[in-house]
C-alpha positions as CSV (number, residue, x, y, z in Angstrom):
1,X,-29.5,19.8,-31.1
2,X,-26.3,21.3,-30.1
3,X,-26.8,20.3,-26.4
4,X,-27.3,16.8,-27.6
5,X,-24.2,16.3,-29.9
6,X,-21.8,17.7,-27.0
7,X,-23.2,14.7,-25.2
8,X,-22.8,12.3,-27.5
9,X,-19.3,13.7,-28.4
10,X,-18.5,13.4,-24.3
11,X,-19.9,9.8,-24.1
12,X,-17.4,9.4,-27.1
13,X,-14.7,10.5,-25.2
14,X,-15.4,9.2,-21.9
15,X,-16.6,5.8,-22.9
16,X,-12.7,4.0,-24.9
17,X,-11.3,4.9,-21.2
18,X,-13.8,3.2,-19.5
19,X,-13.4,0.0,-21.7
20,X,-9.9,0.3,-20.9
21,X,-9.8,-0.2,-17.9
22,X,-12.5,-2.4,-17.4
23,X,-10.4,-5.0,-20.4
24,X,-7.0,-5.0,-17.8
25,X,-5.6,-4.4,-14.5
26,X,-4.9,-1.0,-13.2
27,X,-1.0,-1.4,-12.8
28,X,-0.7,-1.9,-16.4
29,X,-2.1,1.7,-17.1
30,X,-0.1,3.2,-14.3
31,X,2.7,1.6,-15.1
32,X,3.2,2.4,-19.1
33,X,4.2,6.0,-17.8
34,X,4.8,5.5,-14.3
35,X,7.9,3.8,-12.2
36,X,4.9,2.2,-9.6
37,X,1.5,1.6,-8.9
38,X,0.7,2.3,-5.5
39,X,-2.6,0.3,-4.1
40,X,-5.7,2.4,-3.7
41,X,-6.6,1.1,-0.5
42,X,-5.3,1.3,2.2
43,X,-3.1,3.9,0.7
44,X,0.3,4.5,0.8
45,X,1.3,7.0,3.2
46,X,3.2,9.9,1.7
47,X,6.0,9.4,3.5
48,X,6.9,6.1,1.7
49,X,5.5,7.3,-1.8
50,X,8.5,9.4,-1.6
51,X,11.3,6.8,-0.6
52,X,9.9,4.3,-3.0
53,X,9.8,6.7,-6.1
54,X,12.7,7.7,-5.6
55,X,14.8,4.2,-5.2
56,X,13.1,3.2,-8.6
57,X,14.2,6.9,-10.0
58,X,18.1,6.2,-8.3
59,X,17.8,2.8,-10.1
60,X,16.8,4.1,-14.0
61,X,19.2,7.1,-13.3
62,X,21.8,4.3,-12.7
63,X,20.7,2.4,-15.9
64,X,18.1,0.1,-13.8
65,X,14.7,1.1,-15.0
66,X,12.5,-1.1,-12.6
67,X,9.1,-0.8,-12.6
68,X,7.0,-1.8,-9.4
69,X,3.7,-2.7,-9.2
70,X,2.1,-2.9,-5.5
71,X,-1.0,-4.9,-5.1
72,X,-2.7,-4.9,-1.6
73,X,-5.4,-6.7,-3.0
74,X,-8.2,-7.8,-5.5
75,X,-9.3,-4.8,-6.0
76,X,-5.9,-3.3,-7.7
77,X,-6.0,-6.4,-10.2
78,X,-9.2,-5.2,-12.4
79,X,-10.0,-7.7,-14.4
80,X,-7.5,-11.0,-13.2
81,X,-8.3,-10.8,-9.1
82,X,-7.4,-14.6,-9.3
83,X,-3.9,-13.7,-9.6
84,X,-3.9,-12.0,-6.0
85,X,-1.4,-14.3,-3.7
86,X,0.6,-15.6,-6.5
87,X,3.1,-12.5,-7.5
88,X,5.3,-14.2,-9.8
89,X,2.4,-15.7,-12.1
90,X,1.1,-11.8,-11.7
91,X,4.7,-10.7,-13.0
92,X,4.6,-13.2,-16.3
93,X,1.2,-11.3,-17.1
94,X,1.7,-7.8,-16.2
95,X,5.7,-8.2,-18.2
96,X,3.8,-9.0,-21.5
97,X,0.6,-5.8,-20.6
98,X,3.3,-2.9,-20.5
99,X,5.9,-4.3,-22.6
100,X,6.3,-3.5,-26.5
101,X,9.6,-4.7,-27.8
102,X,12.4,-5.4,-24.9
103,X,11.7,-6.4,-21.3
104,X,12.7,-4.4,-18.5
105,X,12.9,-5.7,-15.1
106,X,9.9,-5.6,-13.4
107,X,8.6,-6.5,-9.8
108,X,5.5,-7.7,-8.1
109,X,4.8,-6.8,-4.4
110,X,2.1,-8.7,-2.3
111,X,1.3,-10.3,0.9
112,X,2.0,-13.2,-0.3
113,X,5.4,-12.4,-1.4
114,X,7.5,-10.9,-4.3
115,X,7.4,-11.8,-7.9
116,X,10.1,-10.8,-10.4
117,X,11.0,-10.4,-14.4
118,X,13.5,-9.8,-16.3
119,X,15.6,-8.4,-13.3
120,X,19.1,-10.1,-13.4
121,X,21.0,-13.1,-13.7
122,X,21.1,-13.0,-9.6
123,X,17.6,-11.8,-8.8
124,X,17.1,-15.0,-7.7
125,X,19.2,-15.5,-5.2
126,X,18.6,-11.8,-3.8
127,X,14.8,-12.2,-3.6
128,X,15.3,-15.4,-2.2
129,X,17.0,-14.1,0.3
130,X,14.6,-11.2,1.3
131,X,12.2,-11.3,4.7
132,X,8.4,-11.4,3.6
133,X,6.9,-7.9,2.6
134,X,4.4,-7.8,5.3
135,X,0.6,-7.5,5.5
136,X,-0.3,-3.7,4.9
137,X,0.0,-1.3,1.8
138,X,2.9,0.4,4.1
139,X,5.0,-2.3,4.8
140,X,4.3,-3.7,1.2
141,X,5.8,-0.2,0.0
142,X,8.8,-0.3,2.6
143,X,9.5,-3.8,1.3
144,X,9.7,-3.3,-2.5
145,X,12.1,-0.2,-1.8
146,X,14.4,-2.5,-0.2
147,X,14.3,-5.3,-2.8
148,X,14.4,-2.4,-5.6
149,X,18.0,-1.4,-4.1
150,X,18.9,-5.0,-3.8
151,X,18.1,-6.0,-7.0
152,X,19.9,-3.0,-8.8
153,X,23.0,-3.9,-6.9
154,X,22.9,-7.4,-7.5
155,X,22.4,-6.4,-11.2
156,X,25.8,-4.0,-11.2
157,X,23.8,-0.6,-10.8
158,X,24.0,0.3,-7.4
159,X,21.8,2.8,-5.7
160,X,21.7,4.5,-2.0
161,X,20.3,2.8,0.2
162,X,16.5,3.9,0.8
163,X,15.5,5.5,4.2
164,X,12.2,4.4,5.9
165,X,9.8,7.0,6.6
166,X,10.0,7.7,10.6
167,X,8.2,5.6,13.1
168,X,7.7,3.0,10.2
169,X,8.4,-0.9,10.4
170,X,9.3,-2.9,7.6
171,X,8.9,-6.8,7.2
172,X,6.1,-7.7,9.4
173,X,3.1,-5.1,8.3
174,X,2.8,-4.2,12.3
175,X,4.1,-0.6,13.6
176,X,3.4,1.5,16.4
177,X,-0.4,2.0,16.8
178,X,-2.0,5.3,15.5
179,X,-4.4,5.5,18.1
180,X,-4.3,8.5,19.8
181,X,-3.5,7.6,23.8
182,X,-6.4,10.0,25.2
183,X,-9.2,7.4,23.4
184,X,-7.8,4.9,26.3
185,X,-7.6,7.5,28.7
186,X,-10.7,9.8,28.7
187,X,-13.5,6.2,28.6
188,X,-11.5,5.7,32.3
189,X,-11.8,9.0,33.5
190,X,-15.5,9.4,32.9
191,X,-15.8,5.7,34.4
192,X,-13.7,7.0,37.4
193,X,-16.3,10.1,37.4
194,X,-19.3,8.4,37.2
195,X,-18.5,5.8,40.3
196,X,-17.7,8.8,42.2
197,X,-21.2,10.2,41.4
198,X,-23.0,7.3,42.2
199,X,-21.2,6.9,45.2
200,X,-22.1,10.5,46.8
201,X,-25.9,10.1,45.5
202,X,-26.0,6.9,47.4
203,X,-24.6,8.4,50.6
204,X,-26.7,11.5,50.3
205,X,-29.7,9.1,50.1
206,X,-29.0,7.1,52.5
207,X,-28.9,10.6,55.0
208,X,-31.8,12.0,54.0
209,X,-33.5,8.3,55.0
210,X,-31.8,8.6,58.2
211,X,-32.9,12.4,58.9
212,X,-36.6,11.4,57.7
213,X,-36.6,8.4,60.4
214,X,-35.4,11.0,63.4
């Protein structure tokens, strides 16, 4: 009997959460307490974790509290995936899920582009003038850090300038490949090897035919 109540007490428990997120997006949980949501996958690399949180932490520090919501994809809008590729209708709706009585500026990062709320008389113009984000959770990240600083400055709360991780690229979604160079090399080598067997079997058969026909 005891065995059974702690169950149902746990099913209790477990089961509101659930709901809860099932009923929304994910940003709009994360974001309540959090400065960003960072996509689940592909994920963010540490590297730019760190220089994004800490541009949005620069900007409330310097009375600019942004919050940032990265979406990668369909997945990281729960229950409104028909939003993904049109960031500023996603803004509207996410503004009115984690705000109670006064708007705070808010951005919206996908591939398709950037979406904005409540952000400043000139966020307009700034965004407008901002490259695309890119493709990939990274340069999606390495974007909104950019346009974070550019909107707090454009609002009059300036913030240093954030520094990309190493070896990153912002803009286009493409950087340096990750492949390590030895999967291109070692496929060669044993091809190189293996031509160079077949080559001294074949000699070494053709002399034994030779010393069998003397």
């Amino acid at each position: 009997m005891n065995r059974l109540a702690a169950l149902v007490l746990l099913a209790l428990l477990v089961l509101p959460a659930g709901l809860a997120r099932a009923d929304g997006d994910p940003p709009s949980d994360v974001l309540i307490s959090q400065n960003v949501y960072y996509p689940y996958s592909p994920p963010v690399s540490a590297a730019n974790q760190k220089v994004l949180t800490k541009a949005t932490a620069d900007a409330k520090r310097a009375g600019y509290p942004i919050r940032v919501a990265i979406i990668a994809g369909q997945n990281d809008l729960g229950s409104v995936p028909t939003l993904f590729g049109r960031p500023q209708q996603y803004a509207k709706f996410l503004q009115s899920e984690i705000t109670f009585n006064k708007p705070r500026p808010l951005l919206t990062v996908m591939p398709a582009g950037y979406g904005w709320v409540a952000a400043g008389a000139e966020a307009d113009r700034v965004m407008k003038g901002l490259p695309a984000p890119g493709l990939v959770s990274e340069s999606l990240a390495q974007g909104a850090a950019g346009a974070v600083a550019k909107l707090a400055a454009a609002a009059g709360h300036p913030i240093p300038a954030p520094a990309l991780a190493a070896g990153s690229s912002s803009g286009s979604g493409k950087g340096k490949s990750s492949t390590p160079w030895w999967v291109f090399v070692v496929p060669l080598v044993l091809v190189g090897l293996a031509v160079v067997l077949l080559g001294r079997r074949s000699r070494r058969s053709e002399d034994g035919e030779q010393a069998m026909r003397r």
